[in-house]
C-alpha positions in Angstrom: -10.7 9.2 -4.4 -7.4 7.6 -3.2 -6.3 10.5 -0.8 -9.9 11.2 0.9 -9.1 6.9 1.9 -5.2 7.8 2.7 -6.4 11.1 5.3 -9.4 9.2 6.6 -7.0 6.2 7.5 -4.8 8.4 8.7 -3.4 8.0 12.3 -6.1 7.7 15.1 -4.1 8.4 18.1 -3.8 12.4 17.5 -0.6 12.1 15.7 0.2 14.2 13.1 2.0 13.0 10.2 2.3 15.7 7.0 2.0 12.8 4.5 -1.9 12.9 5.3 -2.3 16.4 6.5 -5.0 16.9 3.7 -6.4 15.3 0.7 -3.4 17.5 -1.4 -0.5 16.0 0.9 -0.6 12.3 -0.3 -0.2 13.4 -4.0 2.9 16.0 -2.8 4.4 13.3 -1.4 4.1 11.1 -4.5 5.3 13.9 -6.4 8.4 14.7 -4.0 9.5 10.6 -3.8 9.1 10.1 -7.9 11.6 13.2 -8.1 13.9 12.2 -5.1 13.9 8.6 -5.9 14.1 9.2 -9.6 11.6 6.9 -9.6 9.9 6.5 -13.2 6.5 4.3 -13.5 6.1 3.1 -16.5 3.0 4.6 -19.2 -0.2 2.5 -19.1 0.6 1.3 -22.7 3.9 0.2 -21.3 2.7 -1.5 -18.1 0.3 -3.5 -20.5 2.6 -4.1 -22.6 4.8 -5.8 -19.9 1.8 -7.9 -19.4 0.9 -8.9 -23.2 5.1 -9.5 -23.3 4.5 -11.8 -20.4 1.8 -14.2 -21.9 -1.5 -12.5 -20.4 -4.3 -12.3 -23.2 -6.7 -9.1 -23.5 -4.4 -7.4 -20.5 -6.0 -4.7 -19.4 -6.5 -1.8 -16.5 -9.4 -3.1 -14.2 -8.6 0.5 -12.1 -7.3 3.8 -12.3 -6.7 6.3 -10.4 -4.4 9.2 -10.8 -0.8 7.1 -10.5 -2.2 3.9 -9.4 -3.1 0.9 -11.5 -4.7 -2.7 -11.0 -4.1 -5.0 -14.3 -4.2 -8.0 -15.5 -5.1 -10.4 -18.2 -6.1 -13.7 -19.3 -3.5 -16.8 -18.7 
């Protein structure tokens, strides 16, 4: 899972920083900057889409996890 690699990589020198307090924190923060930021992402049908519309072939999601995507296609 995403998080478990976010709090593992967390800081090494003893510092604390809330973002990676636990394997929860990482998504709270997501969750807090999508609301604050009004930030949107687009549906996976829609990311594709945006791929398809932009000349890939057989676009498709190589990964995914929760919020986070890796796509492509064929030129």
């Amino acid at each position: 899972m995403g998080a478990d690699g976010s709090v593992a990589r967390g800081p090494r020198d003893g510092g604390r920083d809330p973002r990676f307090a636990d394997t929860a924190a990482p998504r709270r923060f997501l969750d807090a900057l999508e609301v604050n930021e009004r930030d949107q992402p687009l549906t996976l049908g829609e990311d594709l889409e945006v791929l398809r519309h932009a000349g890939l072939k057989s676009a498709c999601a190589f990964w995914l996890e929760y919020r986070e995507l890796v796509s492509g296609g064929i030129a």
